[in-house]
C-alpha positions as CSV (number, residue, x, y, z in Angstrom):
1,X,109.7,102.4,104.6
2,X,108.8,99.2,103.5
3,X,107.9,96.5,106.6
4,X,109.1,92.8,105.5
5,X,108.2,91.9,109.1
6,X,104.6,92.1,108.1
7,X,105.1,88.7,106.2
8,X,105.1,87.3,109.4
9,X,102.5,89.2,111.3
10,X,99.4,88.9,111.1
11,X,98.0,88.3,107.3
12,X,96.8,91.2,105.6
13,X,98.7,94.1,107.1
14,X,100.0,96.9,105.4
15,X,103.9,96.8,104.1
16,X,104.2,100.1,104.1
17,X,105.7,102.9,106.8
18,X,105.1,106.2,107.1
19,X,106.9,108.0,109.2
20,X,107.7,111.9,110.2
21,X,110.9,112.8,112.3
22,X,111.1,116.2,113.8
23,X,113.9,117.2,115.6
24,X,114.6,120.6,117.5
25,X,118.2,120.8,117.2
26,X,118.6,123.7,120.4
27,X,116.7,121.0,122.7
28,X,118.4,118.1,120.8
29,X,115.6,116.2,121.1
30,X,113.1,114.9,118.2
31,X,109.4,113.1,117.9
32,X,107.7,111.4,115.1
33,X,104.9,109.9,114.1
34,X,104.4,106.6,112.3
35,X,101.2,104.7,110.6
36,X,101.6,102.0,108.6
37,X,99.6,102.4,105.4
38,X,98.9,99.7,102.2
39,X,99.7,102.2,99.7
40,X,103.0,104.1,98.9
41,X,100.4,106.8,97.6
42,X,98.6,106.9,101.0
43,X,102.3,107.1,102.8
44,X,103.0,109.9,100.8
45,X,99.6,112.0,101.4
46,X,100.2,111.4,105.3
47,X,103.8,112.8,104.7
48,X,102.0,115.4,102.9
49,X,99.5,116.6,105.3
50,X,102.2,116.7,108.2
51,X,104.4,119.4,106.5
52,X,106.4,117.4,104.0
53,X,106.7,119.3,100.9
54,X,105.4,117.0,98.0
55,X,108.2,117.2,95.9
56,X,110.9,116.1,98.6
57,X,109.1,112.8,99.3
58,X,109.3,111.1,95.9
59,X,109.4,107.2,96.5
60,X,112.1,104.9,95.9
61,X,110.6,101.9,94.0
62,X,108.9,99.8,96.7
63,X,107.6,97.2,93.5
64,X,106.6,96.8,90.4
65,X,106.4,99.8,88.1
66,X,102.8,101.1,87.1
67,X,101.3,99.6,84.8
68,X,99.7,102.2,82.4
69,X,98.5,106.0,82.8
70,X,95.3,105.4,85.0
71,X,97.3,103.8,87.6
72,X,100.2,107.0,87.6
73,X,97.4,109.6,88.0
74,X,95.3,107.7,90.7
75,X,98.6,107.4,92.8
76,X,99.0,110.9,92.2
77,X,96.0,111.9,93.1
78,X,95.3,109.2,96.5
79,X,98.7,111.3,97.6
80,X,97.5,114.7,96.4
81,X,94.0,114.4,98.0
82,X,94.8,111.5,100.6
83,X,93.0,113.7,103.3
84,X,89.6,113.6,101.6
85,X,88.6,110.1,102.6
86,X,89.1,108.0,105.8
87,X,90.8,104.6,105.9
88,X,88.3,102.0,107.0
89,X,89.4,98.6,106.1
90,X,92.8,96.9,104.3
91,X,93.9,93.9,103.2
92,X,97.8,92.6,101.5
93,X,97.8,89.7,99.9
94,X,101.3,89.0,99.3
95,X,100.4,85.3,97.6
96,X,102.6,85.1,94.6
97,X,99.8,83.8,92.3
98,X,97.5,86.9,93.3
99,X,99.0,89.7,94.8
100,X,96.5,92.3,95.7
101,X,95.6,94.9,97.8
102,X,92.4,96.4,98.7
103,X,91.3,99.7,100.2
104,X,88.0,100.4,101.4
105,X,87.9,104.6,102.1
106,X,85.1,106.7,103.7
107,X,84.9,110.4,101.9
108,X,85.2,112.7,104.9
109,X,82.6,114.8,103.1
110,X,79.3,113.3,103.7
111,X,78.1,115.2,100.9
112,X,80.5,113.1,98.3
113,X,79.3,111.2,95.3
114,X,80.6,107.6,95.7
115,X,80.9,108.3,99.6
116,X,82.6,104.6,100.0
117,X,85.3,103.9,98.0
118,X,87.2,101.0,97.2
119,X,90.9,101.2,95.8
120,X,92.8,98.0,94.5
121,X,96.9,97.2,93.2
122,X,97.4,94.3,91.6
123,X,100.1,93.0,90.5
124,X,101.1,91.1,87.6
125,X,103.9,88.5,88.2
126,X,104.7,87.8,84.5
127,X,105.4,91.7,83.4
128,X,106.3,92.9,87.1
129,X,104.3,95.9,87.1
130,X,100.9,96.9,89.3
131,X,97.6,98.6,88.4
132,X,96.1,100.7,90.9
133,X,92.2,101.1,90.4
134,X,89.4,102.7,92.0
135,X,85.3,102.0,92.6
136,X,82.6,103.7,93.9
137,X,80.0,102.7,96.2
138,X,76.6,104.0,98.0
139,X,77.5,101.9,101.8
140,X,79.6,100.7,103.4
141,X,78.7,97.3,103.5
142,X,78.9,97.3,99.8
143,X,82.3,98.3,99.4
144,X,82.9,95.3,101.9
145,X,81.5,92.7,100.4
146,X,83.4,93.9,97.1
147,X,86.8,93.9,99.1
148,X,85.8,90.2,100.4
149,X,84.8,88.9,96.7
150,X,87.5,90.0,95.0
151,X,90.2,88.5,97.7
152,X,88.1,85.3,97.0
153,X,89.0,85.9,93.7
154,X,84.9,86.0,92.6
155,X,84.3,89.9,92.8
156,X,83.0,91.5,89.3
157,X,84.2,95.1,87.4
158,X,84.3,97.7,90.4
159,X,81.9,100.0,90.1
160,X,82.5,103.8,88.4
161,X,83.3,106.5,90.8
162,X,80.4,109.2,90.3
163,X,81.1,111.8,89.2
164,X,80.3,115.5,91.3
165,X,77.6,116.4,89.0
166,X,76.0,113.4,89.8
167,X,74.7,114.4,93.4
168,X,71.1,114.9,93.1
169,X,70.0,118.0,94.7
170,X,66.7,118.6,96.1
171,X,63.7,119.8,93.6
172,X,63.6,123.8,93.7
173,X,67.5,124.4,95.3
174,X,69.6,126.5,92.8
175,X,72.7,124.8,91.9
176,X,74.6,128.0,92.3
177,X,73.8,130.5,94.9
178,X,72.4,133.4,93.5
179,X,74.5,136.2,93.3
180,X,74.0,139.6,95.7
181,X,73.2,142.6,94.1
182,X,76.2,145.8,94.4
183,X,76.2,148.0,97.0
184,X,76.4,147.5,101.3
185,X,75.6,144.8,102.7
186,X,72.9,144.6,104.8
């Protein structure tokens, strides 16, 4: 659901509404569950991850088209994987002559390359369509700062997710356990 009332709430919040009805039809009563999210993607992986089969929860258009191929496979994956990283900090900028939003996510695996990440939209006014990107950072006080100089409009390129092969291991660790030889176990 998209939340106009946001407009006029406090500046920043999300737009966006998730939220998951259950009914039980022989007690005729239902619950649900609501958060309001920035992203359509991160409604959709919260749908996900409460029983909603991915393919029933397509989205209406809530804005501007994508923009290109990077931002259609980074939505698909933030709804795909949503549950991999924490939500720590948000921002909507609804300002006509920048309209942004940023994401700053925690990997819930400490282990992660990139642990922090930092996900943007923005939209372009003249061609009405969005671009979703994504950065990578070591702490989370530099995925902050990011977040804050890019709303200022003075932030630089976001930095490259690392990739998995990236995580240094400790000298003398095999990168592969080594496999057991046939027979019982012992």
């Amino acid at each position: 659901m998209f939340d106009r009332t946001t407009t006029w709430g406090h500046p920043g919040m999300p737009q966006v509404l998730a939220v998951h009805l259950q009914r039980d039809r022989e007690k005729r009563t239902f619950s649900f569950e609501h958060a309001p999210l920035p992203l359509p993607a991160m409604a959709q992986s919260w749908l996900i991850h409460r029983g909603c089969p991915s393919d029933a929860i397509a989205l209406a258009p809530l804005g501007p088209p994508p923009a290109d191929e990077a931002t259609r496979a980074l939505e698909l994956r933030l709804a795909g994987d949503g549950d991999h990283y924490a939500m720590g900090y948000s921002y909507t900028s609804d300002d006509p002559d920048d309209m942004v939003i940023v994401v700053a996510l925690r990997a819930l695996d400490e282990r992660a390359p990139s642990p922090f990440r930092v996900v943007v939209e923005e939209v372009d006014t003249e061609t009405w369509t969005h671009t979703l990107r994504e950065g990578g950072f070591d702490t989370l006080g530099e995925a902050l700062q990011w977040c804050d100089d890019r709303l200022a409009g003075e932030a630089g390129p976001l930095p490259p997710v690392r990739p998995a092969a990236a995580v240094s291991r400790p000298a003398g660790l095999p990168k592969v356990p080594a496999p057991r030889p046939p027979g019982r176990s012992r």
